[in-house]
N, C-alpha and C positions, 0 to 999 in steps of 0.2 A: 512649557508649563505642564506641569503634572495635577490633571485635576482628579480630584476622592470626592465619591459622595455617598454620602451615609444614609440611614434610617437608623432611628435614636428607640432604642428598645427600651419595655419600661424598666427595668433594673437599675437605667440613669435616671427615669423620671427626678428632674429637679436639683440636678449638677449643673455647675457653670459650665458654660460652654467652653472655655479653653481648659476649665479640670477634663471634662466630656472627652472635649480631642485628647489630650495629653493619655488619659486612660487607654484611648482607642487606638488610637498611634502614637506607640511607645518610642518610635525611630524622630520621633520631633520634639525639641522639650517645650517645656509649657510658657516661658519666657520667647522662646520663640514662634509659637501660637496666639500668646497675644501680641506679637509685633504682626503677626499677619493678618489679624484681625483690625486691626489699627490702620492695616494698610490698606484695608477692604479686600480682602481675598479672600473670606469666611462671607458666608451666607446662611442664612437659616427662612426654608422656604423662600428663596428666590428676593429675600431680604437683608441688607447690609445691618449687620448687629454691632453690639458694642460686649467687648469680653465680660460685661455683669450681667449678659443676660441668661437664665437658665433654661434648659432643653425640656421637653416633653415629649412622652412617645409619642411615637410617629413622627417628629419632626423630618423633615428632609433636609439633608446640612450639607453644604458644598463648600470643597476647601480645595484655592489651590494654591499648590507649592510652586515656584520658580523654581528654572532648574540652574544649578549652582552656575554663575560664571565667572571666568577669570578674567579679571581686568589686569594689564601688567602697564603699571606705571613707569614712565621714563619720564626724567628732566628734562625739560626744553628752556631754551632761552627765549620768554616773553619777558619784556620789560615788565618792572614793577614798582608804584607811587608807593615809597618806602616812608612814613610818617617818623617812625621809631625804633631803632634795632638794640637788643643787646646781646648778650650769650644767651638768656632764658626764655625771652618772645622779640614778637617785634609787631608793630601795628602798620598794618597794610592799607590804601585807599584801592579800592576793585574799582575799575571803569563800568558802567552799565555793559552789559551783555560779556561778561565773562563771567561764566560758571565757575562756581567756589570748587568742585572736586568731582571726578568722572563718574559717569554713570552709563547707561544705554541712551545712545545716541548723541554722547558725549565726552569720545571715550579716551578724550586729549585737548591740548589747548586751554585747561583750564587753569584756576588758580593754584590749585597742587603742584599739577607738573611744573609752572613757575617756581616755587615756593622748593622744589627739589632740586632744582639746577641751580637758587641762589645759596643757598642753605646747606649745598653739599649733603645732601640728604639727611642732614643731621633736624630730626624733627620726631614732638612725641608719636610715643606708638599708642596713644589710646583708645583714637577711634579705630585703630588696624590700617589696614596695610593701601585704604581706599581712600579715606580721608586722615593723613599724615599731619597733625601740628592742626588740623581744623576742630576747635574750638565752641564756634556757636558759626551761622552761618545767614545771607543774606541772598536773597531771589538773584538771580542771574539781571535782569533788568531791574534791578535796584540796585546803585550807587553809593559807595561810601567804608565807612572805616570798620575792619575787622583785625582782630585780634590772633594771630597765630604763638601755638606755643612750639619752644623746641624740644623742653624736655619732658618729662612725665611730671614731674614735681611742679614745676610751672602748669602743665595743663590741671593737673587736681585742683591745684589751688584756685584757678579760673575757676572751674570745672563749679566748686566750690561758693563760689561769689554770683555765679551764674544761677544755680540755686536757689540761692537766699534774696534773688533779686533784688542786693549789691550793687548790682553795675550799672554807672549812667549812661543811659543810650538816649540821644534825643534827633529825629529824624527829620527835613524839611519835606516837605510833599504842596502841589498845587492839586486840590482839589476842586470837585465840578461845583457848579453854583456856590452860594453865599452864605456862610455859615451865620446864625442869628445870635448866639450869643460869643463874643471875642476870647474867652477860655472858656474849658468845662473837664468836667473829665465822664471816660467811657467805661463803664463797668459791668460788663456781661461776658458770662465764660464764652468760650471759642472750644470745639470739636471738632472732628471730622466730618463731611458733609456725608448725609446717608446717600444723596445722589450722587453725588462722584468724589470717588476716594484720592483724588488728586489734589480737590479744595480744602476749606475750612469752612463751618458757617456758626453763628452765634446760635448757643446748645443746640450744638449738634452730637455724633457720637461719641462717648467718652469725655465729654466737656471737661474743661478745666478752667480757674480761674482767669480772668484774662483784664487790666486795667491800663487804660492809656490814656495820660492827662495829654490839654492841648490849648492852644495857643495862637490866635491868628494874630500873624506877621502883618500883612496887607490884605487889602481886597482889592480885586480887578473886575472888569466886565464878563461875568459868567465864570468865575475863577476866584478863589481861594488861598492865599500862600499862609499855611500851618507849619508849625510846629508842634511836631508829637513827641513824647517821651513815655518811652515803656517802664510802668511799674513791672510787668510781668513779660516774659517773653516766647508766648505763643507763635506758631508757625504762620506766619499769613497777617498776623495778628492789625498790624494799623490798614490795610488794605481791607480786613475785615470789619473791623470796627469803623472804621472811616464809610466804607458801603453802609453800615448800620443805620448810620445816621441821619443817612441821604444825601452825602458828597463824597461818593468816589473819587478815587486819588485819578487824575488827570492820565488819560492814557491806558486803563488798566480795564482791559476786556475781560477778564475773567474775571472781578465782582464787580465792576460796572456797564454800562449797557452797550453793544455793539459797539454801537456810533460814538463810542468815547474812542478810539482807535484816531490816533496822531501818527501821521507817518512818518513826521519829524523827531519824532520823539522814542522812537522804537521803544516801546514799553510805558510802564508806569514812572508819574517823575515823584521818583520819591530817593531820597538820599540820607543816608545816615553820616550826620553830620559832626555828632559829638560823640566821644564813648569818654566814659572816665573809669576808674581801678585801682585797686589799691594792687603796687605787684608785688606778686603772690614770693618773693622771695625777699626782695631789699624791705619791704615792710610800705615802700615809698607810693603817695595817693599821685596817679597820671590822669591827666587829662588831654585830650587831642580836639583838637578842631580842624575838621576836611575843607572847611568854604564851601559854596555852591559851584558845582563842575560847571561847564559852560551849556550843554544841554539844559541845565536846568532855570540859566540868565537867563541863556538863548529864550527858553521860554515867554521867561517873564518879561521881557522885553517885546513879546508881539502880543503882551496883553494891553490894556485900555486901564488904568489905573482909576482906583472909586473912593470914594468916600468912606472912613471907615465910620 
């Protein structure tokens, strides 16, 4: 990690902070400035900021840069729950605990390197050379249906509908205690959390809209089985909104409390269960349906069934 830190002269008094940097350090451009401020690696006074906000003399600004690495992707033969194939995409079911595409401390075994050895590497190049054919993408312990493109014309046009939030996504999840009204919907932006740039928290940095209707399935003793469907598709987003509310998705230590930690469960039980699409080349509207994997019956089967 290459870290820089500054003292903000008055001459910037009252530039944005990723103009600020971009000015300062001509060797980084400003699109990639504010990805690293998004990612929490900018500070201003020993504070996590958001790229609107403007500098003053004498600020103290810490920025660090990662230092480039090369991840080199191979095809491996991992099996894969194949939903739907043709020449343009195909719709994939991820089991929990397989990472959608490499990173540090994950630098294989994931759903890419799958996706390269079925595929014959023929997969778009949009995201680059890390994430091949990955589309839009779903937590490593989170279950269920994702959409890979193979060629570029196919990813735009996802790409596209993704946007416009287009796409039907509707997710099952067993949440902690007893939700009081049987639908509603959640309507608070979602950001990056100022305390740890790994989370998400409702306005937090950089907020953005964020809407998720929902729908309780059953109720059990101290448990919840919802259906959530994303108007908008925020990073984190029903895990977030789901904490919002005061029922954490079942399992899920990082927005809900310690002692939510399932051993049987390895993770949060949350599964994306529907996706539908219009594909992006025959013109034709898809719909898929994943079922509930067995971890997540398994579940509901060691619960106490209630009255709804």
């Amino acid at each position: 990690m290459n870290k820089i830190e500054l003292i903000v002269s008055s001459e910037y008094e009252g530039e944005r902070i990723d103009k600020f940097l971009a000015l300062t350090q001509p060797e980084l451009s400003r699109s990639y400035i504010q990805k690293l401020i998004d990612d929490g690696k900018v500070s201003v006074n020993n504070k996590l900021i958001s790229k609107c906000v403007k500098v003053k003399s004498g600020d103290c600004i810490s920025l660090d840069v990662p230092e480039p690495q090369e991840l080199e992707l191979s095809p491996q033969d991992i099996p894969l729950d194949i939903i739907y194939e043709d020449e343009h995409l195909l719709v994939v079911n991820k089991p929990k605990g397989m990472v959608v595409h490499p990173a540090a401390g994950n630098p294989d075994g994931t759903l890419v390197n799958a996706l390269l050895h079925h595929c014959k590497g023929r997969l778009s190049s949009i995201n680059g050379v890390i994430r091949p054919g990955i589309v839009h993408r779903i937590d490593k312990d989170t279950s269920g249906l994702l959409i890979v493109a193979k060629t570029d014309s196919a990813h735009n046009g996802l790409a596209k509908q993704i946007k416009e939030h287009s796409f039907k996504r509707i997710y099952d999840a067993v949440v902690i205690g007893r939700l009081k009204n049987t639908s509603g919907t959640i309507n608070v932006p979602i950001g990056r959390s100022p305390k740890d740039r790994k989370k998400r928290a409702v306005n937090g940095l950089n907020p953005k809209p964020a809407i998720t209707l929902y729908n309780v399935v059953n109720y059990y003793e101290g448990y919840t089985h919802v259906r959530f469907e994303l108007k908008t598709g925020r990073t984190h987003q029903i895990r977030v909104h789901a904490a919002y509310i005061g029922h954490p998705v079942a399992g899920d230590t990082v927005y809900g409390p310690s002692k939510s930690k399932l051993p049987f469960l390895n993770g949060q039980c949350l599964n994306a269960t529907v996706i539908g699409f219009v594909h992006p080349i025959t013109g034709e509207y898809l719909e898929f349906d994943s079922g509930l994997p067995d971890y997540f019956t398994g579940f509901l089967n060691r619960l106490t069934p209630s009255e709804i």
